[in-house]
C-alpha positions, 0 to 999 in steps of 0.5 A: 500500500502506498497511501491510505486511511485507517478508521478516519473521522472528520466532521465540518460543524455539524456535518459529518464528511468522513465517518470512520473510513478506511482507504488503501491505494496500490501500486498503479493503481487509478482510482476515481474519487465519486460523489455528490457536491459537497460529500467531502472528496476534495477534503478528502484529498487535503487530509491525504496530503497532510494539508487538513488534520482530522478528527480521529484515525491515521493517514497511512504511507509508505516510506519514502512515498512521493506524492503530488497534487494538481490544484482544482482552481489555478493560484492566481499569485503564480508568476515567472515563465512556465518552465519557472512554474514546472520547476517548482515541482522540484522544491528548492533545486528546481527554484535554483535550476529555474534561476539558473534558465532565466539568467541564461536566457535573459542575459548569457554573458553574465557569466558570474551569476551562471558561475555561481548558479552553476556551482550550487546545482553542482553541490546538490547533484541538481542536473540530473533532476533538471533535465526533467524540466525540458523533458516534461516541457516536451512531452506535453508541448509547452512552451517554457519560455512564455509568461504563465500568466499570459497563457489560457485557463486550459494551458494554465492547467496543463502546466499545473499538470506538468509541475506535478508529473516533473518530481515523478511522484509515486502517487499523483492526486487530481482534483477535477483535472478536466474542469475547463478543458476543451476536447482535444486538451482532455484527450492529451490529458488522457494520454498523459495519465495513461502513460504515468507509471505511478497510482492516481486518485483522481475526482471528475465528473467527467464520465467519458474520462472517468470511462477510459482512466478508472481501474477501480471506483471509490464513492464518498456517500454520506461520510462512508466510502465504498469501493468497486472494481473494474470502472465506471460500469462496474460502479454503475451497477453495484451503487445502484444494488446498493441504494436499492439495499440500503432501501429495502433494509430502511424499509423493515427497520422502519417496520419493525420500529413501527411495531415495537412503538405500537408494542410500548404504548399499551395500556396498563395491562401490557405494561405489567408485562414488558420485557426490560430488555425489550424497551432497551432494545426499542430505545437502541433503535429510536438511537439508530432511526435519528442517527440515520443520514438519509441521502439527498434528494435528486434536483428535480430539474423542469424545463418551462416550454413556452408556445412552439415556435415556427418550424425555422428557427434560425437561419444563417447565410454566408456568415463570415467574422473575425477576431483579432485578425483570424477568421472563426466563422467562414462562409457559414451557412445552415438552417436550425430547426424547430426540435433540433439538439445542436451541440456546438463542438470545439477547442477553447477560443475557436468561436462557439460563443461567437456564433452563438451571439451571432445566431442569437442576433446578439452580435453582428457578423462581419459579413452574412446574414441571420433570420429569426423564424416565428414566436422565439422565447429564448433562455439563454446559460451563459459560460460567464455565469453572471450571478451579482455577488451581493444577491442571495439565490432567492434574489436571483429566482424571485427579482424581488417577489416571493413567489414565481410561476412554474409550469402554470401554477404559483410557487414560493421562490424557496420551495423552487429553490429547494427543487434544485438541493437549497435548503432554506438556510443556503437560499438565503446566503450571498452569491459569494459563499456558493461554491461551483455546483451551488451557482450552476444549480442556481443558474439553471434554476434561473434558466428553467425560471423562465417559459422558453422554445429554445435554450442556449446552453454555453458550458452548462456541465461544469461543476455539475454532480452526475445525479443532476447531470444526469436529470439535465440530460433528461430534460434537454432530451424530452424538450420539445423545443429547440437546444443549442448547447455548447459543451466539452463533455463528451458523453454528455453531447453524445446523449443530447446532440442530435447534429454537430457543428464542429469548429475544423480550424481556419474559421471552417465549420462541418455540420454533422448528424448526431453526437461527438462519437457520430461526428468522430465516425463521419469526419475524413480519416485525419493525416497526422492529427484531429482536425481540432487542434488544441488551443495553444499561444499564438507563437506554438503550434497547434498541439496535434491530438490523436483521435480517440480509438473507436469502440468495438462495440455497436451500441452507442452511449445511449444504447449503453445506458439503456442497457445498464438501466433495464435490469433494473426497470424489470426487477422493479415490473416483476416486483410490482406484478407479483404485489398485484397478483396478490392483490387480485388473489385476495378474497375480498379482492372482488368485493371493491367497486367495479372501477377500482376492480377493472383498474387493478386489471388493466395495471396487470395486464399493462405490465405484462406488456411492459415486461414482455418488450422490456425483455424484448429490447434487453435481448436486442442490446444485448446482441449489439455488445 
């Protein structure tokens, strides 16, 4: 075991995060750290890292372990260049191997300084880690001469990436690594971590990259950690066993507690008979009822759709625009429908933004021309993310008022809120204390707020736990409207788009039917990269990415889904046929009015029915893997 936890206790206030946990990491091992916001995995990473005491239990290494942590935000104090940055990761020796570049790069005839500088590095045996610097530089395709704080939030964190492979850890932890990536930036990130030879612990929500790094999950709920093995659909389905056990033994502790308080409250009669052992045991479990963390609720995500539109939603001809002198948009021209699932795909600064204010008349081109169809009610989620710090959430959603109209029917602005996981406390706290997760549930509350039939959606998955992802995906799919969604989750695309506008370089975009791993089956076989090249300074080349290996399998993500998913629905039907036939078998059964007898029948034989293609489709998947 390189690191772990024995019996590790942590509470925040009055909020138990870690109850009595235990945790081992193994050598080359990939562990993806899972939870809901707010369950404790970045703590969680902090006390492994020494940076946050807990209460009680042991943080256990190995001797001589070398860990390393990539931030989840990036420090907004780091100065000097990117090899400076890298360098870092070396402690001292890369601060004096740092010095040592910057003097010979800035002034090389000062041959006393680099005399000096060189000696040190000499007595610390310091070159032969320095040759690290260059070679990591190299193999992410940094440049190190230029300044850190000029770069973009995606190469930011790949330099932060690089800092923390240069030492060459035994164990790396990532908190969110793919936050604010593009596409092909997560796809290099992906090579990388596949090719480290030390473990990982990893946290991302990041389905597509969980998918392909995970060799086993770990689920933080409720202050227990559970473990599975052998990835994400492994996790899947036994988290779902899981939840569904822990219900079923709810159920019959409640029951029996039921029982036994109707057992203690007797007349007096019964109380000459009670058992001392009986009321102690009874007392135990009232402990165990109270001490019980029941598990959040789901948000309950519900998208307010206005009248239809027209059947053309937008229709674009010849659009062209530049920026800063390069061409994002050529000679664009294309039609959206009414219905349609657009996914907008592209590397950071390509122009996805920019043609949606366009699209939305928001921005002029510099050429072409956009027209609007019939009756448009558009919501727009803006990437900015534009909360007035000072305003509490209910501010925000009520703009005052204290009730607002959803879907036809008046609502209190703290009862909506509490469809999206506020409690009344936090509904009323600053915009400011929200964390990440917080302020994307507020403003997709904000958005869904409003009647709409179209949604402009521009990065809305950042920050978002799986659960509420999850309904998101709902929702956008049943949404009888028009969506236009700009995203870097992979998955989350494949599962939405229905058609691709993918940003191809040189201001060129290709329209393609379907999701992200549709677009990568249709695209022309790439040369020597993806025809996305991963942002980069204007003085590098385009970083060239390889494109993802195609699956064997024939099902696709919602396919997948689906067949995860089935398992379960039949259980469930079987369940409830087996409870109906009962019902049906009783004697009084038919001694009901009529109506209630004929509903009873019609609900068996539509089970029935439901049963038989449930199986039907589970077979017809299952001839596709």
């Amino acid at each position: 075991m390189l690191l772990g936890l024995k019996n590790l206790s942590l509470s925040v206030g009055s909020t138990v995060l870690l109850d009595a946990v235990n945790f081992s990491l193994e050598s080359r091992e990939r562990v993806c750290l899972m939870g809901r916001n707010g369950a404790g995995k970045s703590t969680l990473f902090r006390v492994l890292c020494g940076l946050q005491a807990a209460d009680s239990g042991e943080v256990v290494r190995a001797t001589h372990v070398r860990i390393a942590r990539m931030e989840q935000e990036v420090p907004q104090d780091m100065a000097g260049t990117v090899y400076d940055v890298v360098a870092q990761g070396l402690g001292e020796i890369g601060a004096l191997v740092a010095r040592f570049h910057r003097v010979a790069t800035e002034t090389p005839n000062d041959l006393e300084r680099l005399g000096a500088l060189q000696t040190q590095i000499d007595l610390v045996d310091g070159w032969t880690l320095e040759s690290r610097v260059p070679a990591i530089l190299a193999r992410l395709n940094l440049p190190g001469d230029v300044a850190f704080g000029s770069l973009s939030g995606g190469l930011k964190r790949r330099v932060l990436l690089a800092q923390a492979l240069v030492s060459e850890p035994d164990v790396l932890l990532l908190d969110e690594p793919t936050n604010h990536l593009d596409i092909p930036s997560i796809a290099q990130l992906e090579e990388a971590l596949l090719q480290f030879q030390g473990s990982l612990l990893f946290i991302s929500h990041d389905r597509a990259f969980v998918r392909r790094l995970a060799t086993r999950i770990c689920d933080l709920d409720r202050g227990h950690l559970s473990s599975w093995a052998g990835g994400y659909a492994a996790w899947m389905t036994g988290k779902a066993e899981a939840l569904h056990a822990e219900e079923r033994q709810n159920a019959l502790f409640d029951k029996k507690l039921a029982a036994e308080e109707v057992w203690i409250r007797k007349g007096v009669e019964a109380r000459r008979t009670r058992s001392a052992g009986r009321v102690k045991a009874l007392l135990a479990m009232r402990e165990t009822f109270s001490a019980r963390r029941v598990r959040e609720g789901d948000a309950r995500i519900v998208a307010q759709e206005a009248e239809r539109s027209g059947k053309l939603v937008i229709e674009a001809t010849d659009l062209n625009h530049r920026f800063a002198g390069k061409p994002v948009i050529r000679n664009f021209s294309g039609l959206v429908l009414r219905g349609e699932k657009i996914g907008l795909i592209g590397p950071n600064g390509a122009g996805k933004t920019t043609l949606l204010r366009i699209l939305l008349e928001q921005l002029k081109p510099d050429s072409g021309e956009v027209r609007h169809g019939s009756k448009l009610q558009v919501a727009y989620f803006d990437q900015l993310r534009v909360l007035v710090e000072d305003q509490t959430a209910v501010d925000a959603i009520g703009d005052g008022k204290e009730f607002v109209d959803i879907g036809g029917a008046r609502k209190h602005v703290i009862t909506y809120l509490q469809d999206f996981l506020f409690t009344p406390d936090r509904a009323r706290v600053p915009v400011r204390v929200l964390s990440g997760g917080e302020r994307a549930r507020l403003l997709l509350a904000r958005l869904f707020s409003r009647p709409s039939n179209v949604l402009v959606l521009d990065e809305p998955t950042n920050d978002l736990d799986l659960e509420t992802l999850d309904l998101l995906e709902e929702q956008l799919t049943e949404y009888a409207g028009t969506v236009l969604l700009v995203s870097h989750d992979r998955e989350f695309i494949n599962n939405v788009a229905t058609r691709c506008l993918v940003f191809e370089g040189d201001g060129k975009i290709g329209d393609y039917v379907g999701g992200y791993d549709d677009w990568l089956r249709q695209r022309a076989p790439p040369r020597a990269s993806t025809p996305i090249a991963s942002e980069a300074p204007r003085s590098q080349k385009p970083v060239e990415v390889a494109a993802p290996a195609a699956t064997a399998s024939r099902l696709n993500t919602k396919d997948r889904r689906e067949l995860e998913a089935l398992p379960g629905r039949i259980e469930k039907l079987e369940n409830e046929r087996t409870q109906l036939a009962a019902r049906i078998s009783a004697p009084d059964f038919y001694q009901q009015p009529r109506e209630q007898i004929a509903k009873a029948e019609q609900r068996l034989s539509g089970i029935e029915q439901d049963l038989a293609a449930a199986y039907t489709r589970w077979e017809t998947l299952e001839a596709l893997r």
